[in-house]
Structure formats: structure tokens, C-alpha cells
C-alpha positions as CSV (number, residue, x, y, z in Angstrom):
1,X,-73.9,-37.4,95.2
2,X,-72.1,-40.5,95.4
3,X,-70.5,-41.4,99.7
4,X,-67.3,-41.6,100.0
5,X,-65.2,-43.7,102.8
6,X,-63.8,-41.1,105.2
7,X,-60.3,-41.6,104.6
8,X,-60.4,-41.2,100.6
9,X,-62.5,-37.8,101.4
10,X,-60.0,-36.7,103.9
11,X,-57.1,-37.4,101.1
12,X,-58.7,-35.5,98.6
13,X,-59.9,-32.6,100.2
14,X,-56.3,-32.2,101.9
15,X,-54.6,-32.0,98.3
16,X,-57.3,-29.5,96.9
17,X,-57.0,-27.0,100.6
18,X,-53.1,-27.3,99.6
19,X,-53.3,-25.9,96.4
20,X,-55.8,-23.4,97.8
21,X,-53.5,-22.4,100.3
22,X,-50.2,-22.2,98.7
23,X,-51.8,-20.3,95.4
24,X,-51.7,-22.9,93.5
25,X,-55.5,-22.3,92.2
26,X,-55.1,-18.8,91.9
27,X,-58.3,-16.7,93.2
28,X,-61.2,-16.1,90.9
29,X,-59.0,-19.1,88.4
30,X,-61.9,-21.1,87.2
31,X,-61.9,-24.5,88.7
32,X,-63.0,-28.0,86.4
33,X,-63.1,-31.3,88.0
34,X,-61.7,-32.4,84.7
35,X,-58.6,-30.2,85.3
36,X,-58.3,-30.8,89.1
37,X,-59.0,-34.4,88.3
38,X,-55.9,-34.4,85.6
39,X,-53.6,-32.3,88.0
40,X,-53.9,-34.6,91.1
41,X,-54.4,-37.6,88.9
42,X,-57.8,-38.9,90.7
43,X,-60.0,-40.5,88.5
44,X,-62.8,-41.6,90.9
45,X,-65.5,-39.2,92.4
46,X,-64.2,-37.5,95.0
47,X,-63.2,-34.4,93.4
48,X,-66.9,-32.8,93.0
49,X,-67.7,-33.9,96.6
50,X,-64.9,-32.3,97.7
51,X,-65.1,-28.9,95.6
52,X,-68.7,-29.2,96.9
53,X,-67.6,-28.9,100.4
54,X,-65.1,-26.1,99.7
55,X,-67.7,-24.3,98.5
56,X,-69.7,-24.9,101.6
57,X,-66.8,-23.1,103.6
58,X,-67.0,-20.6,101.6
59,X,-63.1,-21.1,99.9
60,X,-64.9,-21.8,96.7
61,X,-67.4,-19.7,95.6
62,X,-69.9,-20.4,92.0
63,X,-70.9,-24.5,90.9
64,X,-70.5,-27.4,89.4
65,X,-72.2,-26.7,86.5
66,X,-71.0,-23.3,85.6
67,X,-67.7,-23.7,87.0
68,X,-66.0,-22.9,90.7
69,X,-63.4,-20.5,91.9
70,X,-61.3,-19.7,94.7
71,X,-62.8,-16.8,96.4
72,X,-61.1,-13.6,95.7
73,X,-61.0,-11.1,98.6
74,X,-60.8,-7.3,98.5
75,X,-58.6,-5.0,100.9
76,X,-61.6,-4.0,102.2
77,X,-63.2,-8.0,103.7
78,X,-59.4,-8.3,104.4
79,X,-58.9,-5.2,106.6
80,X,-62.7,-6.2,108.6
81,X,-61.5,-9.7,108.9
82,X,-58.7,-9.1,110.7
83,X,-60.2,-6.4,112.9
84,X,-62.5,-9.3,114.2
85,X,-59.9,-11.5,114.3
86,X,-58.2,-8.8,116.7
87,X,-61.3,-8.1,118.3
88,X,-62.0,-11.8,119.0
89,X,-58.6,-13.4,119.4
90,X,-56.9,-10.6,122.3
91,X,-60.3,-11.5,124.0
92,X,-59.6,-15.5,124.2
93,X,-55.9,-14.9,124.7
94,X,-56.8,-13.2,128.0
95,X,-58.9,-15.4,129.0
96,X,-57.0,-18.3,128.2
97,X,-54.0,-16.8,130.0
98,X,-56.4,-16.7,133.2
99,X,-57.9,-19.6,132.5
100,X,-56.3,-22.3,130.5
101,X,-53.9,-25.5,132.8
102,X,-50.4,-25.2,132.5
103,X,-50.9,-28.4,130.8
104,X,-53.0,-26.4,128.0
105,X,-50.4,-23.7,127.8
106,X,-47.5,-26.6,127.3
107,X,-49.4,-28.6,124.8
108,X,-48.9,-24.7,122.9
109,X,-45.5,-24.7,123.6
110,X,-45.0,-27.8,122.0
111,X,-46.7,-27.4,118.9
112,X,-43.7,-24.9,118.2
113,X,-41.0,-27.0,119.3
114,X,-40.2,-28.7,115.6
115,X,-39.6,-25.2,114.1
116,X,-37.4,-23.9,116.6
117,X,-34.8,-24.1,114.7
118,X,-37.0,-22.0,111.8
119,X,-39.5,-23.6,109.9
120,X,-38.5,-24.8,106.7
121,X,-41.9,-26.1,105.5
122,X,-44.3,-23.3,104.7
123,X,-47.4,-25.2,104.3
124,X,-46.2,-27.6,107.0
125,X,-46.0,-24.0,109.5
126,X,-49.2,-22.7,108.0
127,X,-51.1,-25.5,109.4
128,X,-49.3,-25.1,112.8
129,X,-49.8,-21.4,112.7
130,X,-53.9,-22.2,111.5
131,X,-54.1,-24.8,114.6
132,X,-52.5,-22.9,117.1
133,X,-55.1,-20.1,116.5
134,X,-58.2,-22.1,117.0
135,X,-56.5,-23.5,120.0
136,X,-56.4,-20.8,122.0
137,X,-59.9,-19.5,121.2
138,X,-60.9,-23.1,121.6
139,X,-59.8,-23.7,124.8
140,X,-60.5,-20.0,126.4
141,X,-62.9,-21.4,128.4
142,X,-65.6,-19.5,126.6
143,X,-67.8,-21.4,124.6
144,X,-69.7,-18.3,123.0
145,X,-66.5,-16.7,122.0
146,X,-65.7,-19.9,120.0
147,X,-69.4,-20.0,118.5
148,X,-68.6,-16.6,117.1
149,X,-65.3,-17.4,115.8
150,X,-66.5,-20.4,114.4
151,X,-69.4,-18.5,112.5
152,X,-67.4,-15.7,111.3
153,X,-65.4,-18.0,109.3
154,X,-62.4,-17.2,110.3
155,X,-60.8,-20.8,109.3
156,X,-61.5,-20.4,106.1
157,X,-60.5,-16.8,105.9
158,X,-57.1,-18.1,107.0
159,X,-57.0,-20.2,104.6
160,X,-57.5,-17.6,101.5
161,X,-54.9,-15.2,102.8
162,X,-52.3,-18.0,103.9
163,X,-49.3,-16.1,105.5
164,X,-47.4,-13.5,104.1
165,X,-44.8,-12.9,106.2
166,X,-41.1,-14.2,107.6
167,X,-41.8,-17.5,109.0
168,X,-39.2,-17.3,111.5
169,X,-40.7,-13.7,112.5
170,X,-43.8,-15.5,113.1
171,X,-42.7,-18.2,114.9
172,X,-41.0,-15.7,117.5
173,X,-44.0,-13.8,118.0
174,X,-46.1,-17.2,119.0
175,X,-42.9,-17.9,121.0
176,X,-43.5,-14.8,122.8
177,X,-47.0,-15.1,123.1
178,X,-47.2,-18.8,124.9
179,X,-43.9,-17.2,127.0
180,X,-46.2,-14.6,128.7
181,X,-49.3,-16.9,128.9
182,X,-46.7,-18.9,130.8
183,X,-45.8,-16.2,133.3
184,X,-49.7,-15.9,132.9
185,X,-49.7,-12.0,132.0
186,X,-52.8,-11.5,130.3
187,X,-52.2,-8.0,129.4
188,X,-49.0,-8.7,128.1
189,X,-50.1,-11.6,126.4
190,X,-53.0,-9.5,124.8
191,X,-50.9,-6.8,123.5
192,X,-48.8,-9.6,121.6
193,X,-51.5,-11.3,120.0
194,X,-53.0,-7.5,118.7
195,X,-49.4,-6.3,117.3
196,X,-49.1,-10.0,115.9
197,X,-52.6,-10.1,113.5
198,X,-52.2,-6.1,113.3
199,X,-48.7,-7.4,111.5
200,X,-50.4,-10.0,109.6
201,X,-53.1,-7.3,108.7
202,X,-50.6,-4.9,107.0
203,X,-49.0,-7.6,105.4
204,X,-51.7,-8.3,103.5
205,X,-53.4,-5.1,102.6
């Protein structure tokens, strides 16, 4: 497989994850580099080194040969991805509301600030929303915890199911969230981030 500079990679794979994420390539579509090439209008080699590593994060599923898809998910991988998510991600908000500097807790706070006035961009707030997730089990202070959510692929899960909901109803409910880390009440802070994916959860199923 041919290397590719860094930045042209980075390009490409962005555009593909887009169209992943906003539904563009419908799950269990079938997926031709010929297709993809024509719809993005790339004509050089990226596009099967890309789908390549899509496929390795397990958003694509088949290959090349035969032909790639988005991977479908079932109510069922749905409903036990979330319960890890809720399992995983009320367990780093506490300890991050312990744990994290004021500093950590601000840089949250400003991530939102642009859509305070309601996001407007859904893809745009998706990748807040995706960020802002890692960061907090990132920076929890547990490096196990992040191990595990790392390996549970829960980035790319995020990715399938996009977000389903108000944007503005998410956006309060981060709001809220970074508001009681601030006042640094874990169990409140806990109890937010549980109702929040248990929301995201029903959405979906």
C-alpha cells in the first residue's frame, strides 16, 4: 500500500468520517473506491488507505476486494454500548470532578462557549460533543479507566450512532455538567453525566 504525506491522509480520512457521521454512507451501503473516489473528487490513492483504516476502527466492516460498508448496529450492541459508556463515563466524571485543575475544568468550559448561543453546525457540535467526551475520561487521572475506554471502542461507536437528539438540549446538559464539576460535586456531576447518555441511549433505541 502506497504512504501517504500526513496532511493529504488527514484530508481524506476527515471527508470519508463526515459522511460516515452525518449518514451520508448509509450503514450496511456498499462502499467502492471508485464511487467514493467520484463523490469527493480524489483521484489519487488515498481513498483505499483510508477505507483501510476505517475498517481498522471498526466504522467499516468487509474489504477491498469484495466491497466495504458502514457497520450497521443492532438495538441490542446499542443498548450494551451505552451501558458501558454509563458504566465508564459516571466513573471518570467523579474522578475528574475530584481530581481534574480548575484549569482542566475551564479548558471544558470553553470548548462550549461558541455554541452558547445554540449550535448551528451539527457536525461542527458532534465533534465538540465527541471531544469533550474523551476529555474527561482522558484527563480523570486514571489511566486504566482510559485504557478500557479506549479498547471498548467507544470513539468509533460515537461515531456510528452520531447524535440524535436537540442540539441545544445537549449543549445544556454539558453546561450543567462542567457547572457542577466546577462547584466540584461529584455526585451531582455523576448523576448528570448518567441521565445525559441514559438520554442519548433512548434516543437511539
Amino acid at each position: 500500500m502506497v504512504s501517504l504525506p500526513e496532511e493529504i491522509f488527514q484530508d481524506t480520512y476527515g471527508k470519508v468520517k463526515k459522511l460516515i457521521v452525518t449518514k451520508k454512507l448509509v450503514p450496511g451501503q456498499l462502499i467502492t473506491e471508485h464511487r467514493l473516489s467520484h463523490t469527493l473528487n480524489i483521484k489519487d490513492d488515498t481513498i483505499p488507505v483510508v477505507l483501510l483504516q476505517l475498517r481498522q476502527e471498526s466504522l467499516l466492516v468487509g474489504n477491498l476486494d469484495s466491497g466495504l460498508a458502514v457497520r450497521e448496529l443492532c438495538a441490542q450492541e446499542i443498548t450494551e454500548m451505552f451501558d458501558c459508556r454509563i458504566a465508564i463515563e459516571t466513573m471518570a466524571v467523579k474522578l475528574f470532578t475530584n481530581h481534574a485543575s480548575q484549569s482542566k475544568i475551564d479548558d471544558l468550559r470553553n470548548l462550549l462557549v461558541p455554541f452558547e448561543n445554540g449550535p448551528k453546525n451539527g457536525y461542527v457540535f458532534y465533534k465538540i460533543d465527541r471531544y469533550f467526551h474523551e476529555f474527561i475520561v482522558k484527563n480523570c487521572g486514571n489511566r486504566a479507566l482510559y485504557q478500557l475506554y479506549k479498547s471498548a471502542k467507544i470513539l468509533p461507536f460515537m461515531d456510528l450512532v452520531g447524535l440524535n437528539r436537540p442540539l441545544h438540549v445537549i449543549m445544556q446538559e454539558h453546561l450543567d455538567l462542567v457547572s457542577s464539576m466546577h462547584h466540584r460535586d461529584e455526585s451531582k456531576a455523576s448523576e448528570i453525566m448518567r441521565i445525559h447518555l441514559e438520554n442519548a441511549k433512548k434516543s437511539h433505541i
